[in-house]
N, C-alpha and C positions, 0 to 999 in steps of 0.2 A: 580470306578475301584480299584483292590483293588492292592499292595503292587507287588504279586506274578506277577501277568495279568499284572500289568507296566513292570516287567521287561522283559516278555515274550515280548511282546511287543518293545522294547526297542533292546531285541538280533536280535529278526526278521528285524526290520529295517538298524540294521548293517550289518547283512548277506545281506539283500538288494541292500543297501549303494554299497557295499562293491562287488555283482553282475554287480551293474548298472555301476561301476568305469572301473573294468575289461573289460566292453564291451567295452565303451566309449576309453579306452585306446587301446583296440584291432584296434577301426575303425581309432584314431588318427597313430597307427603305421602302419596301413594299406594306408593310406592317406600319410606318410613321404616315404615310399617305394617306392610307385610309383613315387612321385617326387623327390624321389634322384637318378634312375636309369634311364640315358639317354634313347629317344629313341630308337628302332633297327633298323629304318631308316637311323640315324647321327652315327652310330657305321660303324668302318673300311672306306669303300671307298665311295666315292660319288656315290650316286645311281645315273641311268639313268634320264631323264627327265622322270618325270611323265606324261601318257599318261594320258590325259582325257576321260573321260568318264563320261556315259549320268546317269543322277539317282543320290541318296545322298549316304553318305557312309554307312558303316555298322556300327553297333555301340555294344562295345568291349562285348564279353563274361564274363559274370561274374562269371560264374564256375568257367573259366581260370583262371582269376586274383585271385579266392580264391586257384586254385592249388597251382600257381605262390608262394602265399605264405599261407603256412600250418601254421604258427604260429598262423594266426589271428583265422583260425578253431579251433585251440587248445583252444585258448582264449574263445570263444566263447563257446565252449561245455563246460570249465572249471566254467563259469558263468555260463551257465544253469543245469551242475549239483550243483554249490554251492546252486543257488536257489531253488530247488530241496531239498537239504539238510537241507537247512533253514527252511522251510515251513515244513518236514517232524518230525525235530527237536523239531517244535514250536508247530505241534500237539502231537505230545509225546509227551512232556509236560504239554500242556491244558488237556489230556485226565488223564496222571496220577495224576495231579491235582485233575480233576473231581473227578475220582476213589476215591482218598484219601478224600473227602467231603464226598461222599456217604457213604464210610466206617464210618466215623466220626460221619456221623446223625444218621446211624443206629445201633452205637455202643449205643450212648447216648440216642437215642429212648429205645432201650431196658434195659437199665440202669435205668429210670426213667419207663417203665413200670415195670420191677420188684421191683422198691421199692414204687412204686402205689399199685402193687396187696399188697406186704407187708404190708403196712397202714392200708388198706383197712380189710385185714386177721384181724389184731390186733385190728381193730373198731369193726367188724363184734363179734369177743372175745370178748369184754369189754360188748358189747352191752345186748349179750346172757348171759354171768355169771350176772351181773345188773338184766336183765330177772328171769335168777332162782331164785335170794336171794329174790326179793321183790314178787315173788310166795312163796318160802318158809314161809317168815315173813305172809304174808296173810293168809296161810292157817292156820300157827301156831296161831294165832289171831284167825280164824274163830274158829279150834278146841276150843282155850280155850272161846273163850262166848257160844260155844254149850256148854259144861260141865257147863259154871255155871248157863246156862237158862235152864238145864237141870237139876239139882240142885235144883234151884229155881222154877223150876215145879212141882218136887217131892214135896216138901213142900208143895206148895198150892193144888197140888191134893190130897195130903194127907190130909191136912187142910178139904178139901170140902167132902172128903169120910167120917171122922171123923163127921163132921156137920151132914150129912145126916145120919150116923147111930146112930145120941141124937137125931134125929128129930123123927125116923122114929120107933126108940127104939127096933129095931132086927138088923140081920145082911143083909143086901142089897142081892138082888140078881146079881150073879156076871154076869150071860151070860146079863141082861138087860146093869148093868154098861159097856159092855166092847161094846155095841151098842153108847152109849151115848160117851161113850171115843171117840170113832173113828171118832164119827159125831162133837165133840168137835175140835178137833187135823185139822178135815179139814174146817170148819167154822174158825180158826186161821190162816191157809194157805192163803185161799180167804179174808180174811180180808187185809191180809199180801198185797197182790197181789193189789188191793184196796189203799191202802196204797200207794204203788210204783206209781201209776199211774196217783194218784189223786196230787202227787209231793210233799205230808206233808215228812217232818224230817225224816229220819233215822237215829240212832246213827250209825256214823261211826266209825272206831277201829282208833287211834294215829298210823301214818305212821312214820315212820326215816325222809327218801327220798322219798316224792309221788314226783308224777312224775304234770308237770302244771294241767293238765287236773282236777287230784284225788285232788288237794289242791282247785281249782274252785269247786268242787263238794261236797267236805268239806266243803268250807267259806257258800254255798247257803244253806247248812243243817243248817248248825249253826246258819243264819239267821232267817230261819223260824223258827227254835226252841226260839230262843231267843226273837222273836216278840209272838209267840204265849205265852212265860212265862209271857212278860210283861204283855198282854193284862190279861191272866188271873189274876194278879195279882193287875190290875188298877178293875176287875168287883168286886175283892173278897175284896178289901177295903175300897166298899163302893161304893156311886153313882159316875160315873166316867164321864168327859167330852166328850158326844157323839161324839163330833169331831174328837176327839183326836182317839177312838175307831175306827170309820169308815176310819182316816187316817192309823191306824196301819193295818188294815185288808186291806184295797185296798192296799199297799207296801205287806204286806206278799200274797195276791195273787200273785201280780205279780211274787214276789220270783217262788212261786209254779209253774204259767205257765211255768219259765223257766227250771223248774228243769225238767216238765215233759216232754219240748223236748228236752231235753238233754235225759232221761232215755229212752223215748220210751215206746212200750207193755210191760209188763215185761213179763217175763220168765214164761214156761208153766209150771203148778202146776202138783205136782207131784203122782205117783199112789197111790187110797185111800188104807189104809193099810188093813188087811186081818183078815174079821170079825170072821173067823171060829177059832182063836187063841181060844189053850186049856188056861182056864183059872183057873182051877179047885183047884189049888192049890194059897195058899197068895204069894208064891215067884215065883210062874206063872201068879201072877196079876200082881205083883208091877211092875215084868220085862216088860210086856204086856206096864202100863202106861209111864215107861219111854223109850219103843218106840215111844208111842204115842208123846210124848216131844221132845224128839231128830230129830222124823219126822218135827215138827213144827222148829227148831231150823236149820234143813239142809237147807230148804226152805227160811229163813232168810239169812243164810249167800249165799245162791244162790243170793238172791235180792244184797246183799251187795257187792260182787263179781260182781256181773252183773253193777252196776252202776259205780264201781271204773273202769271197763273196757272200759266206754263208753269216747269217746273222744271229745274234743269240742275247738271252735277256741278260742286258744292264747290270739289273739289281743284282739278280741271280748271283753271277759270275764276281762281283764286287765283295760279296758276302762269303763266296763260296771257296773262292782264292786264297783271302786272309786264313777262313776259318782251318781249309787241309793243310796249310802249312804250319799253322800253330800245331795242329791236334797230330797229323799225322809224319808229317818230317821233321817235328822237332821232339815235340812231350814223349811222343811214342821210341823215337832213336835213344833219344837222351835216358834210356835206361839200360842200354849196349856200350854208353859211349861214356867215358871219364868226362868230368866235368872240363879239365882242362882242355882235352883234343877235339870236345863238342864242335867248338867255331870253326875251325878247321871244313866240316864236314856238310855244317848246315848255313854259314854263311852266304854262300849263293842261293839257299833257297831267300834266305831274309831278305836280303837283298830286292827280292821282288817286288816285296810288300814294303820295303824301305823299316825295317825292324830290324833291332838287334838285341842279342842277349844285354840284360842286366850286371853291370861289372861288378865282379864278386873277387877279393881280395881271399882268400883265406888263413885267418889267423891275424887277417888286419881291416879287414871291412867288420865295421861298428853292426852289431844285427838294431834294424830300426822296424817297428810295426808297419809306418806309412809305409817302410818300399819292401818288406822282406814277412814271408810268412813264415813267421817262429816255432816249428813245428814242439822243438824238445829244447831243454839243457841238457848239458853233458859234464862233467867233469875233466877237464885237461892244463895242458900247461901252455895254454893260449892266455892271451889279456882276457881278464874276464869281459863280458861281451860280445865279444867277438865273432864272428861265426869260423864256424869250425867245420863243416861238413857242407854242401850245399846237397839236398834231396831231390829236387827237381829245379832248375835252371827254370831265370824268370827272362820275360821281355819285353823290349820298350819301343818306343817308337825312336827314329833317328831324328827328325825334324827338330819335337820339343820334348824330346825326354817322358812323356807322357808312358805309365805303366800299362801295359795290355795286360802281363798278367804275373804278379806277385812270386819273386823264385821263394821255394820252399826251404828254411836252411833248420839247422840246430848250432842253440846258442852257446858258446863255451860258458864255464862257470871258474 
């Protein structure tokens, strides 16, 4: 009960009080009256002998006695109007109470719906300008690698037109070249498309602020790329350990698979361009083939658009990034790979995840439980303690040093 309701509470029972007293004092002076006024039999002379008679007596009118005396009526209506009063009082004021509640919730409801919808206005803003600039920046991105793939197509078509006419030792025919351009330009589309779907690398453009999704979609590019440089690079310097090969390709598939449920089909190729181009003139070729390139370059950046647009879960990808790089390009290589040439090879994967290997001295890093999982002793001509072999390479975080996972060593003795 609150403050106000007590004291409403609190008046009503005085009025009450204060009702039930005035009764009570009405009936007591109604009660003294009567017996301070002799009967009207003992007044003046002596009455006759009472005659008897048969039956009991009457018994007094109570109107009368309220005629007789009008004060106690007075009293009485007086309490039943104060009561009256009280209880009329005491809803009048429960109810202007109530009133002023109502008024109060539904001030403050609307107070707080309009500075909701206002938040809400200003998110809706922030969200939409964010929206346009990181269109903007895309597109000004996509335009400038069409200009320089376009650029760079120039040249090599030009390169390959130049080829064929030392080869050929006259001038080409142009209506034939502008068949071959066109069936070129779309044989590069469909490659394109191929590409997308089979989940290999695309180079991605450097975002400011991608958004979670385009930075997951970035890190799994960058994987594949970066496994597929290695592996070529482990075939082309020589006989390479099969193992090591078949582990780098089962981790870059999987990359792959994921990359291709995230992308999807890709995007529908676009119309083949239009054979009947006059060609007749050198500056109605040249123009002619850098259609043909810019056609092959819009298509690109359609792919590239198309896959920064695709969303994918958070969590997921947060959990699933850390976890393939520990388990599958590190723990799993690191059985191919000398402890020393290890960082060499997996440092850019760390790098992603912002991890690095655990520094391990040999023959002079102290073996400690907290950071080092002591697999064995050994007997050598190390300090004792020391570690002396490391079995599997551990790692930490770069920030604060925090252990992700324990390298496995044996201790010398």
């Amino acid at each position: 009960m609150s403050t106000h309701q007590f004291r409403y509470v609190l008046f009503l029972l005085a009025l009450t009080l204060f009702g039930v007293t005035l009764l009570v004092y009405s009936e007591e002076a109604a009660e003294q009256s009567s017996e301070g006024s002799p009967p009207l039999e003992t007044q003046g002379t002596k009455p006759a002998k009472e005659e008897q008679s048969p039956g009991p007596e009457p018994s007094p009118d109570t109107s009368q006695e309220l005629l007789k005396n009008p004060s106690q009526i007075y009293t009485m209506i007086g309490a039943f109007i104060v009561l009256v009063l009280a209880i009329a009082i005491f809803l009048g004021m429960w109810v202007r109470r109530l009133q002023g509640k109502v008024e109060a919730s539904e001030l403050l409801f609307q107070q707080r719906l309009n500075e909701s919808e206002q938040h809400w206005k200003e998110q809706l803003k922030d969200v939409n300008q964010q929206g346009k600039d990181r269109t903007q920046k895309l597109h000004s991105a996509i335009r400038n690698e069409q200009e320089n793939l376009s650029k760079l197509g120039n040249r090599l078509d030009g390169l390959e037109l130049t080829l064929a006419n030392m080869g050929s030792g006259g001038v080409p025919d142009k209506t034939v070249d502008v068949e071959a351009i066109i069936q070129g330009a779309q044989a590069k589309v469909e490659s394109l498309a191929q590409v997308y779907e089979n989940g290999e690398a695309i180079d991605i453009i450097e975002m400011d602020d991608p958004t979670p999704s385009q930075n997951a979609l970035m890190i799994l590019n960058l994987i594949v790329h970066t496994i597929e440089a290695w592996a070529n690079d482990l075939e082309q310097s020589g006989p390479a350990n099969p193992s090591l090969i078949q582990t780098l390709e089962s981790a870059n598939q999987a990359i792959k698979d994921k990359l291709k449920k995230v992308r999807g089909p890709a995007p529908p190729l676009p119309e083949p361009l239009d054979s009947d181009t006059d060609v007749s003139t050198d500056t109605a070729y040249n123009e002619f083939q850098n259609e043909c390139t810019a056609y092959v370059s819009r298509y690109e950046g359609v792919l590239i658009g198309y896959q920064l647009g695709r969303e994918i879960a958070k969590a997921e990808y947060n959990q699933f990034i850390p976890q393939f790089i520990k388990d599958r390009l590190f723990n799993e290589v690191a059985r191919f790979i000398k402890f020393e040439q290890l960082s060499e090879r997996v440092d850019k994967f760390l790098q992603i995840v912002d991890y690095e290997m655990v520094p391990v001295e040999i023959g002079k890093t102290q073996a400690d439980a907290r950071l080092h999982d002591i697999q064995s002793s050994r007997q050598t001509n190390a300090d004792p303690g020391t570690i002396v072999e490391v079995v599997l390479p551990g790692l930490q975080r770069k920030a604060d040093g925090e252990i992700i996972q324990k390298p496995v060593v044996i201790r010398g003795e």
